[in-house]
PALOKE-552439 format. One record per residue (C-alpha): residue in three letters; residue number from 1; x, y, z. Coordinates in steps of 0.02 Angstrom, whole numbers. Example, Ala and Ser with C-alpha at 12.3 -4.5 7.8 and 13.67 -1.06 7.14 Angstrom:
% residues 2
+-----+-----+--------+--------+--------+
!   r !   k !      x !      y !      z !
+-----+-----+--------+--------+--------+
! ALA !   1 !    615 !   -225 !    390 !
! SER !   2 !    684 !    -53 !    357 !
+-----+-----+--------+--------+--------+
***
This chain:
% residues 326
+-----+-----+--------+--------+--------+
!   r !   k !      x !      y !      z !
+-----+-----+--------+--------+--------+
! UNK !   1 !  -7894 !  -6070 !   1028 !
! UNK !   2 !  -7985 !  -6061 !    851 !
! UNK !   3 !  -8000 !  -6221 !    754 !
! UNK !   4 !  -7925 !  -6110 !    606 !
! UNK !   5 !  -7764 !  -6066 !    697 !
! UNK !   6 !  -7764 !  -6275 !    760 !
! UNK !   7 !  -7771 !  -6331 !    627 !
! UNK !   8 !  -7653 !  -6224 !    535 !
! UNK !   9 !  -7542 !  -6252 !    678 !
! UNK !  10 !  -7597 !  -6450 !    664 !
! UNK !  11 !  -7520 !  -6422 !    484 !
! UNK !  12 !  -7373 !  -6352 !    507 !
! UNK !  13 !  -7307 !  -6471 !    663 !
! UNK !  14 !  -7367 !  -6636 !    557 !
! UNK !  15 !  -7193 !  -6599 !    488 !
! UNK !  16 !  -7059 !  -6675 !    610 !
! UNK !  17 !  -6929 !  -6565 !    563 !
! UNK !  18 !  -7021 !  -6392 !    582 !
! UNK !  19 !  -7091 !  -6486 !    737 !
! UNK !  20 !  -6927 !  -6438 !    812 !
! UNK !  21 !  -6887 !  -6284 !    730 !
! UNK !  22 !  -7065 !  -6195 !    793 !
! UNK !  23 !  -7035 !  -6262 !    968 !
! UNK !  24 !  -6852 !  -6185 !    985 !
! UNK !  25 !  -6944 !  -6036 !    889 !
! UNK !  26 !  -7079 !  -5978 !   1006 !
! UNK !  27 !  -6962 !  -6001 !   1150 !
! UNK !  28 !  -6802 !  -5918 !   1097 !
! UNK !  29 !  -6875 !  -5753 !    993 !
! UNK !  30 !  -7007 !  -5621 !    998 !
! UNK !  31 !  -7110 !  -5683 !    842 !
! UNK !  32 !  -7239 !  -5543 !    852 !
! UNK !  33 !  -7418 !  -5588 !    816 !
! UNK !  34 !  -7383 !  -5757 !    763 !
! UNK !  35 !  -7275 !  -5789 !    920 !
! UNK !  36 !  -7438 !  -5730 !   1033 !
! UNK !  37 !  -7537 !  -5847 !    949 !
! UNK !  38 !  -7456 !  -5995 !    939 !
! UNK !  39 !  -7347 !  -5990 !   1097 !
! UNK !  40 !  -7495 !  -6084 !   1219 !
! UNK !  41 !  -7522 !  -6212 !   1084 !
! UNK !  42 !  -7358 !  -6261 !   1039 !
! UNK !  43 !  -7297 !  -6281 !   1212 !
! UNK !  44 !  -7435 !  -6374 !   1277 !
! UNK !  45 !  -7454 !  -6481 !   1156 !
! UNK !  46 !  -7259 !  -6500 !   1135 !
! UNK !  47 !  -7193 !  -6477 !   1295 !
! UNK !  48 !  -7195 !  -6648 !   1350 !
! UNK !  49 !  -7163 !  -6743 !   1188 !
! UNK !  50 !  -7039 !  -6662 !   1087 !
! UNK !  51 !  -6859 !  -6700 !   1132 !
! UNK !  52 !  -6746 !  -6565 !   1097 !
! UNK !  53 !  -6516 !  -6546 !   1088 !
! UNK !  54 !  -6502 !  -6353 !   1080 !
! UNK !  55 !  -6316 !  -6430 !   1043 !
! UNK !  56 !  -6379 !  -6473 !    858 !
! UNK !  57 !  -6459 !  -6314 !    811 !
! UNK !  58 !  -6413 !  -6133 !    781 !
! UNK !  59 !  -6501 !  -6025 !    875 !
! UNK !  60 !  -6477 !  -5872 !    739 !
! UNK !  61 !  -6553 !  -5976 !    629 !
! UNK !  62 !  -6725 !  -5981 !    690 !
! UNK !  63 !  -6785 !  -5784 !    602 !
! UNK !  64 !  -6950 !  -5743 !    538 !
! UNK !  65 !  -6881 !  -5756 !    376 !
! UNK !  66 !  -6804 !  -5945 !    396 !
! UNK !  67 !  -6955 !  -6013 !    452 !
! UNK !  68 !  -7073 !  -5933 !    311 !
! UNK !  69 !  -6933 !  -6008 !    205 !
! UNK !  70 !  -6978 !  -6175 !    275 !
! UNK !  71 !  -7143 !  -6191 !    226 !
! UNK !  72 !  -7242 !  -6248 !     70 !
! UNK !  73 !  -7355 !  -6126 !    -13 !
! UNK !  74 !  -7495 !  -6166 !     63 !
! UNK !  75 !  -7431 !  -6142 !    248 !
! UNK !  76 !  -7343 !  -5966 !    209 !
! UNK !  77 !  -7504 !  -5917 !    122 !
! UNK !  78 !  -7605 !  -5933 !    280 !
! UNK !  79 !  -7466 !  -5885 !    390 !
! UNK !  80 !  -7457 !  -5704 !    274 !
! UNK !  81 !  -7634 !  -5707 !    286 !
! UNK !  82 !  -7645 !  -5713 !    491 !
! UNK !  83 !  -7493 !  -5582 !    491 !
! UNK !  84 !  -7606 !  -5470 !    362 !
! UNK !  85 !  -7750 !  -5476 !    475 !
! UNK !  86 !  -7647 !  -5451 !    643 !
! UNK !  87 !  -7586 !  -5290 !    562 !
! UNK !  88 !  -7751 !  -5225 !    489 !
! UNK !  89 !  -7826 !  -5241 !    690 !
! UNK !  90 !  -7661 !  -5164 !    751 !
! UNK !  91 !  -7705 !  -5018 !    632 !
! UNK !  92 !  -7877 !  -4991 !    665 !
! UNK !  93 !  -7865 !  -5007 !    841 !
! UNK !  94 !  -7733 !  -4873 !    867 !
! UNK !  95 !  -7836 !  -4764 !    777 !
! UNK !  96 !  -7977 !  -4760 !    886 !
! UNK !  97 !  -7838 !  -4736 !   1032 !
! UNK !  98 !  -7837 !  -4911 !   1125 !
! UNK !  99 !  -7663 !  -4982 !   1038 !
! UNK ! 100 !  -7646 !  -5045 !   1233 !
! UNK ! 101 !  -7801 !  -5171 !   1188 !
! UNK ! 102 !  -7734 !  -5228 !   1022 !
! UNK ! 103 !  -7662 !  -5405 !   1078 !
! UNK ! 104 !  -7838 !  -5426 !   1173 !
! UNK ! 105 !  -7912 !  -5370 !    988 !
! UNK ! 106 !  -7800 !  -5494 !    897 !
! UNK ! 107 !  -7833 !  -5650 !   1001 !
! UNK ! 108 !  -8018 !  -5631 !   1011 !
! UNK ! 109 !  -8031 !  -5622 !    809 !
! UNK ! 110 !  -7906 !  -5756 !    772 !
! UNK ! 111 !  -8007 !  -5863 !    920 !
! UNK ! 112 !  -8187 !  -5854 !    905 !
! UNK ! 113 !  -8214 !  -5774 !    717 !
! UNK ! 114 !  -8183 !  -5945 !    622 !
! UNK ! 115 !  -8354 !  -5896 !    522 !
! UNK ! 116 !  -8354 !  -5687 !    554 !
! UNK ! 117 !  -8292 !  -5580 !    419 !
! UNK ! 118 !  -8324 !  -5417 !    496 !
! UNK ! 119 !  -8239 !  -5346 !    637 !
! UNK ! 120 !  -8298 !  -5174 !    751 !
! UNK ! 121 !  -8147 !  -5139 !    862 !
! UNK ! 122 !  -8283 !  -4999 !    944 !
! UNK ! 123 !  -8341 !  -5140 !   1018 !
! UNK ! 124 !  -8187 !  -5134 !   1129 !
! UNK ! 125 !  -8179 !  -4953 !   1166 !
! UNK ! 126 !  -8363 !  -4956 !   1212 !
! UNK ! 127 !  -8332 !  -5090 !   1348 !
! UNK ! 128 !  -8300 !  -5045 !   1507 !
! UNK ! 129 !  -8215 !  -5205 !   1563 !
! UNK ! 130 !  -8189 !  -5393 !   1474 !
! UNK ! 131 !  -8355 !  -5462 !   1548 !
! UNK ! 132 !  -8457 !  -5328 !   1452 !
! UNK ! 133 !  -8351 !  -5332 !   1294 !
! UNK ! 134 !  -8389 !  -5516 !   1273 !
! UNK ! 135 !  -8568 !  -5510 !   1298 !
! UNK ! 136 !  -8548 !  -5371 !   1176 !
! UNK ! 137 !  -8451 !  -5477 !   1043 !
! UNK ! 138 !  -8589 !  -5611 !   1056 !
! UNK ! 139 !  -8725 !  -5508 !   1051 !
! UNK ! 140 !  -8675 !  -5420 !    899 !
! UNK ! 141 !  -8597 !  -5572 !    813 !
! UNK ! 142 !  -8728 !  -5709 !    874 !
! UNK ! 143 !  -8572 !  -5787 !    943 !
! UNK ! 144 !  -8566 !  -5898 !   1109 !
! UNK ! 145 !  -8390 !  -5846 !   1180 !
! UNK ! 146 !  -8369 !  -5925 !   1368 !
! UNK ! 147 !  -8277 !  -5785 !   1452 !
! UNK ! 148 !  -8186 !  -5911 !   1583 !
! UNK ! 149 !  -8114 !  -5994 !   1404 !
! UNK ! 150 !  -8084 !  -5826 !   1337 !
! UNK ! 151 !  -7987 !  -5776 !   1507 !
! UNK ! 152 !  -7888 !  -5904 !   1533 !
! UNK ! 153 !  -7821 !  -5920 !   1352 !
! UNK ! 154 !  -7805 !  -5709 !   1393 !
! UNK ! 155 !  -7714 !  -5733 !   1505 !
! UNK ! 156 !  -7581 !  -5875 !   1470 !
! UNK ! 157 !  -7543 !  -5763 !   1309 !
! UNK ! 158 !  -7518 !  -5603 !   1413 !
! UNK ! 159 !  -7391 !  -5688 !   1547 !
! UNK ! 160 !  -7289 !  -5755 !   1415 !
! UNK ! 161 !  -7237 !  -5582 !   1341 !
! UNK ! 162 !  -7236 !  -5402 !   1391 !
! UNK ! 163 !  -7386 !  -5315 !   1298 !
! UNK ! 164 !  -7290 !  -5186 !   1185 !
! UNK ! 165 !  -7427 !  -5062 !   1133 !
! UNK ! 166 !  -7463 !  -5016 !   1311 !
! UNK ! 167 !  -7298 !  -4894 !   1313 !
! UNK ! 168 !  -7337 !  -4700 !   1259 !
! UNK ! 169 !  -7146 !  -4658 !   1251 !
! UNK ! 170 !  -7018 !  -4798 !   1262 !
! UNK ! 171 !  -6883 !  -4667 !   1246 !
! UNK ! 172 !  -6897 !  -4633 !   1409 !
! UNK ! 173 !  -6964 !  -4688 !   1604 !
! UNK ! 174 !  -7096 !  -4596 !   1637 !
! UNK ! 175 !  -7272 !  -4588 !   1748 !
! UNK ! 176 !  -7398 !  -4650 !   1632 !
! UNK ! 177 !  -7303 !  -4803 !   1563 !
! UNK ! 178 !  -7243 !  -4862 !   1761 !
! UNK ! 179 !  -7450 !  -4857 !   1783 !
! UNK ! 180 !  -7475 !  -4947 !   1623 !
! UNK ! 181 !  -7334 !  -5075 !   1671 !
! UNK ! 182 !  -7410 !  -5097 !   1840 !
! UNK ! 183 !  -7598 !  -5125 !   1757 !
! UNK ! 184 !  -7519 !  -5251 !   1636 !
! UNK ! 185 !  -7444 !  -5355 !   1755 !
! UNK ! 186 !  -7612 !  -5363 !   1829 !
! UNK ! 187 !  -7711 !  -5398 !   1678 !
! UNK ! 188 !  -7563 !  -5539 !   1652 !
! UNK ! 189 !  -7581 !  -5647 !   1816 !
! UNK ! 190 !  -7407 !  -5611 !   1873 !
! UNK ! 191 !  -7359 !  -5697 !   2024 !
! UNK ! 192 !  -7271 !  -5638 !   2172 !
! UNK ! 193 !  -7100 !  -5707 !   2209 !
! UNK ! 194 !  -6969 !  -5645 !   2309 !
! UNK ! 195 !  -6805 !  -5570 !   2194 !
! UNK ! 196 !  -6912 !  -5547 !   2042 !
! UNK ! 197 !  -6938 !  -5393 !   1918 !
! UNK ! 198 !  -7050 !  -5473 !   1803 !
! UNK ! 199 !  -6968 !  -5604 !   1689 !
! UNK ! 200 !  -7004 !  -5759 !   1663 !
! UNK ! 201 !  -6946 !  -5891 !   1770 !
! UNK ! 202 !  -6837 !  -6027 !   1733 !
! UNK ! 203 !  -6933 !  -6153 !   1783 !
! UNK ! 204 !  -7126 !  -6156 !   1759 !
! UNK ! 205 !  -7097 !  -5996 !   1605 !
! UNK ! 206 !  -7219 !  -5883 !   1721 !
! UNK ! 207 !  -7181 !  -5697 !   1768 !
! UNK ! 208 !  -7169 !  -5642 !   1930 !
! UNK ! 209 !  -7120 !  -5486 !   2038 !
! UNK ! 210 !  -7097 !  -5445 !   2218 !
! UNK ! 211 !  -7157 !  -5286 !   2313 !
! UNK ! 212 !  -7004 !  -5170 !   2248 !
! UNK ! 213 !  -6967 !  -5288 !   2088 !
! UNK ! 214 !  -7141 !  -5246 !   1988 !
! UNK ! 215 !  -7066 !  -5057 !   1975 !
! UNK ! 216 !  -6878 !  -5088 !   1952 !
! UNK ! 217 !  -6944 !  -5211 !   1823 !
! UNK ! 218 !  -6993 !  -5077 !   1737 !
! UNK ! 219 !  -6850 !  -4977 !   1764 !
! UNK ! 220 !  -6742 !  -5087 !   1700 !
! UNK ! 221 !  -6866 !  -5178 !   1526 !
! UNK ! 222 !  -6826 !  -5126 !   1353 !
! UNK ! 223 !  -6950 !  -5114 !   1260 !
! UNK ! 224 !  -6853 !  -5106 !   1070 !
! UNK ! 225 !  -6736 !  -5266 !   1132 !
! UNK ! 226 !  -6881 !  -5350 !   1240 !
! UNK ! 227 !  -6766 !  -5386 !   1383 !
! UNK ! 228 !  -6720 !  -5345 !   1560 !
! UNK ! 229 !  -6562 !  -5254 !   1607 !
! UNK ! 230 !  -6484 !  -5234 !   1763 !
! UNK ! 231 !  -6455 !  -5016 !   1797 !
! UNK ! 232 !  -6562 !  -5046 !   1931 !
! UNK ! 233 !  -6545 !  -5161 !   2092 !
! UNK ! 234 !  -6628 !  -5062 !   2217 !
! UNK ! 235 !  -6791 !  -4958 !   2221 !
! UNK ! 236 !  -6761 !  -4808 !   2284 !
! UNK ! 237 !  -6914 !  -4662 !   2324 !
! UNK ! 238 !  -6940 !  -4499 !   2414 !
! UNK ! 239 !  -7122 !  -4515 !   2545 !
! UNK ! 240 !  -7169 !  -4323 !   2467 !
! UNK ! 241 !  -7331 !  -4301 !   2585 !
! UNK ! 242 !  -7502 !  -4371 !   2657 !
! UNK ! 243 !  -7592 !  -4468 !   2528 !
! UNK ! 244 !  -7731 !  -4341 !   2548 !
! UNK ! 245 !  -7591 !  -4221 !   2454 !
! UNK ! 246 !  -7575 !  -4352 !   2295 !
! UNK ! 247 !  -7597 !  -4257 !   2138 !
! UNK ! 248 !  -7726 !  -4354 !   2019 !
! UNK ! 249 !  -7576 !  -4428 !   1931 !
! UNK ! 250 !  -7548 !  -4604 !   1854 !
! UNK ! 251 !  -7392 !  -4700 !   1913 !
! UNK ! 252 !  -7362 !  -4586 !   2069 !
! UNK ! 253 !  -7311 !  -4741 !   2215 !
! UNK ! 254 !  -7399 !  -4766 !   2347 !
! UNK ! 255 !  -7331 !  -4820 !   2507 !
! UNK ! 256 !  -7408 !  -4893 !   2677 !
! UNK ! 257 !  -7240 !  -4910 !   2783 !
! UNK ! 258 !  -7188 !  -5065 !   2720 !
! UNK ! 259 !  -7276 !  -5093 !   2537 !
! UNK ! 260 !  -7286 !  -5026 !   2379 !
! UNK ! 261 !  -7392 !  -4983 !   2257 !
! UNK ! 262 !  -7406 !  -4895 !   2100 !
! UNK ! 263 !  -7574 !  -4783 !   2087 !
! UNK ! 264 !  -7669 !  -4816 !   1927 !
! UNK ! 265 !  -7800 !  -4681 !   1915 !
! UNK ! 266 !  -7972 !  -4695 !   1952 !
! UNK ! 267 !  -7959 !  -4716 !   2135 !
! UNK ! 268 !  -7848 !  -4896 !   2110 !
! UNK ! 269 !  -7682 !  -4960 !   2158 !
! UNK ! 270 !  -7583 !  -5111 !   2103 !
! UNK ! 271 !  -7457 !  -5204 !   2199 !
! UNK ! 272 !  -7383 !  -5349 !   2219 !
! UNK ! 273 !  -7366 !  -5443 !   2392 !
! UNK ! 274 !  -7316 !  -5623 !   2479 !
! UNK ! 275 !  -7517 !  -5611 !   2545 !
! UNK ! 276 !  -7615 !  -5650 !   2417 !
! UNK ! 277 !  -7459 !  -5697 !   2344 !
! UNK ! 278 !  -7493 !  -5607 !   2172 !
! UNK ! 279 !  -7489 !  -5437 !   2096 !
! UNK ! 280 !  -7655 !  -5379 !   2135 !
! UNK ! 281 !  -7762 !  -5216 !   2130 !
! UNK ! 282 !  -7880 !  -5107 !   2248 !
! UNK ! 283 !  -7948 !  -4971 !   2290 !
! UNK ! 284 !  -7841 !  -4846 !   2375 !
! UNK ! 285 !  -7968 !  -4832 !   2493 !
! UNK ! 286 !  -7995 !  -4999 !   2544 !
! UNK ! 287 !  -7790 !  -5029 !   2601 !
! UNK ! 288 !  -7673 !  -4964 !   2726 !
! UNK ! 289 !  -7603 !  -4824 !   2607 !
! UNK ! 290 !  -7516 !  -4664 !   2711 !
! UNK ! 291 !  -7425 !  -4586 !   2587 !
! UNK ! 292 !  -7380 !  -4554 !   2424 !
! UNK ! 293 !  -7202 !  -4536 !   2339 !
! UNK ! 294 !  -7088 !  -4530 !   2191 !
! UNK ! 295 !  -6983 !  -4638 !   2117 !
! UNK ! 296 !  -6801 !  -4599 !   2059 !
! UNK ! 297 !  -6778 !  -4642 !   1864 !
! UNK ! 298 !  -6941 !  -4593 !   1834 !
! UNK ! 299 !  -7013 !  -4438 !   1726 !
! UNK ! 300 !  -7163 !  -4365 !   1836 !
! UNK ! 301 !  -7276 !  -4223 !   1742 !
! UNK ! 302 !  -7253 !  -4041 !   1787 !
! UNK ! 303 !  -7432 !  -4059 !   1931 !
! UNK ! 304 !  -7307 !  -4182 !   2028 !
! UNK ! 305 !  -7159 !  -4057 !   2029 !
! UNK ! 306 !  -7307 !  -3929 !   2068 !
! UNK ! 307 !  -7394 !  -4029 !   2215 !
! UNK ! 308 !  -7224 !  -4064 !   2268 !
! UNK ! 309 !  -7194 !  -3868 !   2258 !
! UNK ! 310 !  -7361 !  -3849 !   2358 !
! UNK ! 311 !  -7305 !  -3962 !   2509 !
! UNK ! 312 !  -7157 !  -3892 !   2535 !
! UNK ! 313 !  -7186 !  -3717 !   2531 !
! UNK ! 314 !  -7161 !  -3593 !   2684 !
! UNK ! 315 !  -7354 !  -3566 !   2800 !
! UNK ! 316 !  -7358 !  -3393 !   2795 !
! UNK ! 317 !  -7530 !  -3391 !   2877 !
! UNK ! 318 !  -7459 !  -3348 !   3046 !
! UNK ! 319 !  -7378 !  -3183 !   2986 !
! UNK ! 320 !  -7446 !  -3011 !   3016 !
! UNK ! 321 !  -7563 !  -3059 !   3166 !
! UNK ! 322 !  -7440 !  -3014 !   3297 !
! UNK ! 323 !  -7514 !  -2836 !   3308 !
! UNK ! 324 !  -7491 !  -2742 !   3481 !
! UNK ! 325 !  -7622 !  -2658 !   3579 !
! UNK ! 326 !  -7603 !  -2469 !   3619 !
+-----+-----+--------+--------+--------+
***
């Protein structure tokens, strides 16, 4: 992490009693931008020296507003400050259309531009992957960014919260947020475990998802309240035809006889399995995948309904060409 955001964070835990109060923070509440940032910091450095009774402390207490309260001038001035700049990259980077790359944006600034003022977020829609946009962000910024450092710090942050610009309409389940759930979960080192839908576990604080869990995770994740409900128990799907029949449609499931996986455009699948033990991605080519299908709960575009439509319909070819001979 940056030495600015350490040492504002170095700041603001010198102070026993906020010690506590940002610990219980970051884990009980979504804190936004702040939250993201100082979640891998706080814990690691807390984790195993802070003592904490819940018992003592009111939970509903712990608000944004409470713990700007708590600090001096000084503190809330560079808190604003981060907050301010947070927003301004949120801003500019759903302008140029790549809100799901804002947290990515966010972290890099706050982590690596201690002594940059300026800040192209083209740079990030240029890139086709993190290993270019790095080399691109020291390039242009005479910066020396290790991209292992830059990953792992990536992401820690991403596992411990559900990005929530990736969504296009969180009104309702459809197609093109189950592929951008899927590609998340990816991008955030999810592990597999059997019985989970994507929250975090009780005891090491990672996400994880089984074959069928990494889509009912989805089914069942609000994104206004941040949390997981429980409508759905059971994945249920309809095979619809030969995966040589799949439309060229975004969160349409794949399915090999035994295995799921959610296609992601571009040729690529994501799943999660027991072997390697992660949620991973491929290319549909390269796996087992027979078939493709659709997934009760979720909104498919009108091509689906029409492929669908296509499958189904009656082979007429045969007709007519029973003609007799005189």
């Amino acid at each position: 992490m940056s030495a600015k955001l350490l040492q504002l964070l170095a700041t603001v835990l010198s102070d026993e009693k906020l010690r506590k109060k940002i610990f219980i923070l970051v884990l009980s509440i979504a804190f936004g931008f702040i939250y993201l940032l100082c979640l891998p910091v706080v814990v690691i450095s807390n984790l195993g020296s802070v003592e904490l009774d819940t018992a003592d402390f009111d939970m509903g207490l712990f608000t944004e507003e409470n713990f700007m309260a708590s600090l001096d001038s000084e503190q809330a001035a560079q808190i604003e400050a981060i907050q301010t700049t947070g927003g301004n990259i949120e801003t500019e980077m759903s302008n140029l259309g790549i809100a799901d790359q804002t947290i990515k944006a966010q972290l890099i600034y706050m982590s690596f531009f201690d002594d940059v003022e300026d800040f192209d977020a083209n740079l990030f829609k240029a890139a086709p992957d993190d290993a270019t946009l790095i080399d691109s962000i020291n390039q242009n910024y005479g910066l020396s960014i290790d991209y292992d450092e830059y990953m792992h710090t990536y992401v820690f942050v991403m596992n411990n919260t559900i990005n929530p610009y990736m969504f296009t309409d969180t009104s309702t389940k459809n197609a093109a947020d189950l592929s951008a759930w899927a590609n998340n979960a990816y991008v955030s080192g999810w592990g597999y475990k059997s019985g989970a839908v994507g929250d975090r576990d009780s005891e090491d604080r990672l996400r994880y998802a089984d074959n069928a869990g990494l889509m009912i995770g989805y089914l069942n994740y609000d994104p206004d309240s941040r949390s997981f409900g429980a409508v759905y128990d059971v994945l249920t799907y309809t095979e619809q035809g030969d995966i040589s029949t799949m439309p060229e449609v975004a969160g349409i499931g794949l399915y090999d006889g035994s295995r799921h996986g959610i296609y992601i455009g571009n040729g690529e699948v994501v799943y999660s399995a027991d072997s390697p033990g992660y949620v991973t991605k491929e290319n549909v080519s390269d796996g087992a995948w027979s078939s493709w299908c659709t997934y009760e709960g979720i909104n498919y575009p009108q091509e689906v309904q029409d492929a669908i439509d296509d499958i189904n319909a009656p082979d007429d070819s045969s007709e007519g060409n029973d003609e007799s001979e005189d």
